[in-house]
KESEZA-96937 format. One record per residue (C-alpha): x, y, z; residue in one letter. Coordinates in pm, 1 decimal, always signed. Layout:
REM residues N
+----------+----------+----------+--------+
!       c1 !       c2 !       c3 ! residu !
+----------+----------+----------+--------+
!        X !        Y !        Z !      A !
...
+----------+----------+----------+--------+
//
This chain:
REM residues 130
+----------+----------+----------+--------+
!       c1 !       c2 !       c3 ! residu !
+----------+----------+----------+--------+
!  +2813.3 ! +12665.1 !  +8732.2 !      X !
!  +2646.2 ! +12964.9 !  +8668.2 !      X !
!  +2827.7 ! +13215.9 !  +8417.5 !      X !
!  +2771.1 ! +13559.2 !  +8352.4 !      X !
!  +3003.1 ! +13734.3 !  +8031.9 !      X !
!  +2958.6 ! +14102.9 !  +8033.1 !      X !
!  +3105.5 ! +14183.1 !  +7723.6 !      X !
!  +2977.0 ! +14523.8 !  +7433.5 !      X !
!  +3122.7 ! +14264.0 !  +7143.5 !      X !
!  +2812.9 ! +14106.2 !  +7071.4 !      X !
!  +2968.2 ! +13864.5 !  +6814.9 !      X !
!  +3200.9 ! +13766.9 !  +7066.5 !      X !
!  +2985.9 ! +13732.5 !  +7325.5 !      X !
!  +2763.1 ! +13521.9 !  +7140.8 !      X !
!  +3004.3 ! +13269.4 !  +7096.2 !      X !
!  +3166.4 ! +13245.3 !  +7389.2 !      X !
!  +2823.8 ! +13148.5 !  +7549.0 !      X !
!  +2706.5 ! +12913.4 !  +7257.0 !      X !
!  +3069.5 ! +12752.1 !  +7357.3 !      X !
!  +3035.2 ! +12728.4 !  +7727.7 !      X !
!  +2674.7 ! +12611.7 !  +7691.1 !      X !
!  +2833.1 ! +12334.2 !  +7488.3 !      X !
!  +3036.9 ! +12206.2 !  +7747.0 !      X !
!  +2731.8 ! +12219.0 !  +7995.6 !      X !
!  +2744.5 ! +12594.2 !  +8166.4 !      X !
!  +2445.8 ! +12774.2 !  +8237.5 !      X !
!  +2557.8 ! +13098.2 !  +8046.0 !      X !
!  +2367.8 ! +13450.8 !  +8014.4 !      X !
!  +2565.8 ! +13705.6 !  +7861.6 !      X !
!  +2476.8 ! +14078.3 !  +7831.2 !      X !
!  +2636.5 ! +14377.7 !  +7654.8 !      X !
!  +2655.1 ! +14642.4 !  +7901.3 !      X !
!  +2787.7 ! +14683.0 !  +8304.2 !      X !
!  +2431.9 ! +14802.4 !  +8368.8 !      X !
!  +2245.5 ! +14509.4 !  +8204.2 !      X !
!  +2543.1 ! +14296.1 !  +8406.3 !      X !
!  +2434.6 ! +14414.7 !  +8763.6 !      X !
!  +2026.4 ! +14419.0 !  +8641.7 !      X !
!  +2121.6 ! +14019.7 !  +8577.8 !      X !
!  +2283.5 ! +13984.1 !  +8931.7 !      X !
!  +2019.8 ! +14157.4 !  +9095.8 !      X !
!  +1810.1 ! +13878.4 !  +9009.7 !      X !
!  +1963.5 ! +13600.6 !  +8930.1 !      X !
!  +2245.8 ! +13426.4 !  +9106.1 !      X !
!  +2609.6 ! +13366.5 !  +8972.7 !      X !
!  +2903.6 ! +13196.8 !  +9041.1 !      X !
!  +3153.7 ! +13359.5 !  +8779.8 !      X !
!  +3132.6 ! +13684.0 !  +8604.2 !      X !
!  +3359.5 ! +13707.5 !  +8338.0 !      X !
!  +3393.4 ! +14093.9 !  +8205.5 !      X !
!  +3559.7 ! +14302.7 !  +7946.2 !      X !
!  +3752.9 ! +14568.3 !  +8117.2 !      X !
!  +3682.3 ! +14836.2 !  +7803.8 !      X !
!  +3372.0 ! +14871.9 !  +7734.9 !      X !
!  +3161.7 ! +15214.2 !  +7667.1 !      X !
!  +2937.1 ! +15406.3 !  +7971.0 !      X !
!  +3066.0 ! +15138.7 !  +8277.6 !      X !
!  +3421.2 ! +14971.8 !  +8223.6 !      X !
!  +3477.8 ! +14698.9 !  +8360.9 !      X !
!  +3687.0 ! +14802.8 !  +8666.9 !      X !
!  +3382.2 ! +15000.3 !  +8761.7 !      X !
!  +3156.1 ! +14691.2 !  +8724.4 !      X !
!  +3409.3 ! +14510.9 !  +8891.9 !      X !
!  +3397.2 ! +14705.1 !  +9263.6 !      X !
!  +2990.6 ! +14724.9 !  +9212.2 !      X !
!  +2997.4 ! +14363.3 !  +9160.3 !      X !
!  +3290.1 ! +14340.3 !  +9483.2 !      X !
!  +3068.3 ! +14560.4 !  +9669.6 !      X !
!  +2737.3 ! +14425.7 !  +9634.9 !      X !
!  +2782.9 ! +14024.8 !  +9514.3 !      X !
!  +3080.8 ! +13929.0 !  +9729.0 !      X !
!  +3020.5 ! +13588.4 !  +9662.3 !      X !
!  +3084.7 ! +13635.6 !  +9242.0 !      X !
!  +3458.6 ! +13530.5 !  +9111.2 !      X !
!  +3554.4 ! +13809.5 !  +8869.0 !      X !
!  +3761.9 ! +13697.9 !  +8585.3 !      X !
!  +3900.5 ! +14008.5 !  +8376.4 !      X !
!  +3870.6 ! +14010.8 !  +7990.8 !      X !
!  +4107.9 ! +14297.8 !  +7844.0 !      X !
!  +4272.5 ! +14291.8 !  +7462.1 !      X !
!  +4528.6 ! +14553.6 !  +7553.2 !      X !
!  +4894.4 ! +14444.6 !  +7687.8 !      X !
!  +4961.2 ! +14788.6 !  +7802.0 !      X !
!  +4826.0 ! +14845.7 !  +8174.8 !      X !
!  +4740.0 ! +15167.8 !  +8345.2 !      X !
!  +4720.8 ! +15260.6 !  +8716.6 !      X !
!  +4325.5 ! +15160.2 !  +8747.5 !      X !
!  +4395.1 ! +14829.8 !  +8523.6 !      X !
!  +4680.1 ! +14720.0 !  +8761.5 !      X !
!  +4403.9 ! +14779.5 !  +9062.5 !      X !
!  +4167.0 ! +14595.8 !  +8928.2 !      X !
!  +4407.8 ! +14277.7 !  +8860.1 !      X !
!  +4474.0 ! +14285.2 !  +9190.8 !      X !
!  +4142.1 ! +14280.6 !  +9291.0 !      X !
!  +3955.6 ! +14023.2 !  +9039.8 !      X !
!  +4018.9 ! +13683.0 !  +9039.3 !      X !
!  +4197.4 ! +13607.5 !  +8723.4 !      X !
!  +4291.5 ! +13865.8 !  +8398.8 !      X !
!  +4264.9 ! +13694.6 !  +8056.3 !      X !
!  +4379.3 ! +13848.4 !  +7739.6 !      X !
!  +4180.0 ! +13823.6 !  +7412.1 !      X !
!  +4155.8 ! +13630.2 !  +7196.2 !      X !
!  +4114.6 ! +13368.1 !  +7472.2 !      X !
!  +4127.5 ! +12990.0 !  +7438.0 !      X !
!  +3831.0 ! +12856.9 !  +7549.0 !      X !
!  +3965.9 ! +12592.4 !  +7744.2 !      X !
!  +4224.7 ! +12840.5 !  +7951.6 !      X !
!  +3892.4 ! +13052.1 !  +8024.9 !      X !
!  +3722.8 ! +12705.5 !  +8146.8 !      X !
!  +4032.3 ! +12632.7 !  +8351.3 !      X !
!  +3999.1 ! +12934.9 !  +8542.8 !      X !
!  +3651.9 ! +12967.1 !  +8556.8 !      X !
!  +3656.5 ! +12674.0 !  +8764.6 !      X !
!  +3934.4 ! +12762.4 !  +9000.1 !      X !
!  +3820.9 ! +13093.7 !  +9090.2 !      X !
!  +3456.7 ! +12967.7 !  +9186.2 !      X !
!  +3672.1 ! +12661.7 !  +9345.3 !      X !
!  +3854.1 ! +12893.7 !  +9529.1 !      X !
!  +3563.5 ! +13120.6 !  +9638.9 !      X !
!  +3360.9 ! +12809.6 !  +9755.2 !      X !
!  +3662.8 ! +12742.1 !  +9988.5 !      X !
!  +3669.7 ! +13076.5 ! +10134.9 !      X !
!  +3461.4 ! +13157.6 ! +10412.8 !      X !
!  +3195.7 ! +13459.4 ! +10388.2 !      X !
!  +3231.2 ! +13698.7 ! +10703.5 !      X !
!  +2843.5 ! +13544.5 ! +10764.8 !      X !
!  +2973.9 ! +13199.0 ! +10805.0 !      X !
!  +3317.6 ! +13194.4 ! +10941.6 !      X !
!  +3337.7 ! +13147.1 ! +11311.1 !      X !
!  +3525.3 ! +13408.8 ! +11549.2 !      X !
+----------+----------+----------+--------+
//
């Protein structure tokens, strides 16, 4: 599975991907929405999992560009803050999983691989037959 973390704590980052790669995911990880979508644009993913604050493009933002543009990309939400606003509860309805941080790495694992399970079991418009 192919894993993209979008995420402006680079220490964080880091070693989430240094512990996926360890359990045998192809990880990139970048520190910025805009790197996020460069990646995508070139490189093909099956999870993106993204910080919702982050500074210049939160993550609801990356969130409907990735919707929008890379239907076929499970979003799994990364937020440290309990409290939820408007836009937050939006987005939570629209990604595929929220996570709070500090997440266990295993709970992350678990639903990395059901929300890329459950988007290979949905049909795109493309393929589904009328």
């Amino acid at each position: 599975m192919r894993v993209l973390l979008v995420d402006d704590e680079l220490e964080l980052v880091s070693t989430m991907a240094e512990r996926l790669e360890i359990r045998g995911y192809d990880v990139t990880a970048v520190s910025s929405g805009q790197a996020a979508l460069e990646h995508l644009a070139q490189e093909r993913c099956d999870v993106a999992v993204v910080d919702v604050k982050m500074p210049t493009m939160s993550g609801e933002v990356l969130l409907s560009f990735i919707q929008r543009d890379y239907p076929s990309v499970a979003v799994i939400l990364l937020t440290g803050h309990a409290a939820v606003d408007e836009s937050m509860e939006e987005a939570q309805l629209q990604a595929c999983a929220t996570l709070f941080k500090p997440v266990n790495i295993d709970e992350l694992i678990r639903t990395m691989d059901k929300c890329a399970g459950d988007r290979e079991a949905t049909p795109t418009p493309a393929s589904s037959k009328e």
